[in-house]
C-alpha positions, 0 to 999 in steps of 0.5 A: 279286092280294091274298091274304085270310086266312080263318082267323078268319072264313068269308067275306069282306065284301061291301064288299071283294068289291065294292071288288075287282070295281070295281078289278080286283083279284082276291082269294084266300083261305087259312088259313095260320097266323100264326106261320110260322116259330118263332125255334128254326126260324129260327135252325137256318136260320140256323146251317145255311145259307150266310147269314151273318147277322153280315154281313147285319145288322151283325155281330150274331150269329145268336142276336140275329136274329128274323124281321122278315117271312115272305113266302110265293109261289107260281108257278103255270101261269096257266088250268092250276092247276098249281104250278111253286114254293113259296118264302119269303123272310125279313126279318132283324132284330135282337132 
């Protein structure tokens, strides 16, 4: 399953919607912003967690990080709709 963003358009291209069909792949769309997560939110995580981002990233400190990628996923009930959980994951990088 791929997820599409939708933000800067309104439908997909055929040429997709039929490369998809012809390989099983299902496709789902959103609109989520691109800037998930500012560098002010992400150092408030980082000073208020438990990770120790020195440790995580070669003894830099938390100000010389920056979010490398966000990945954001959904569990759901399959045929039901119904969501279990929202999470994210972040990947750390140095400045």
């Amino acid at each position: 399953m791929d997820h599409i963003n939708l933000d800067n358009c309104c439908a997909l291209p055929k040429d997709l919607i039929a490369f998809a069909k012809g390989n099983k792949i299902d496709l789902l769309t959103h609109s989520d912003m691109a800037g998930i997560l500012s560098a002010e939110t992400l150092q408030d995580i980082l000073t208020s967690s438990n990770i120790d981002p020195a440790s995580a990233l070669g003894q830099l400190p938390a100000s010389a990080t920056s979010a490398a990628w966000v990945l954001r996923f959904t569990n759901m009930i399959p045929q039901r709709g119904v969501t279990t959980n929202k999470s994210y994951a972040i990947g750390l990088s140095s400045k």
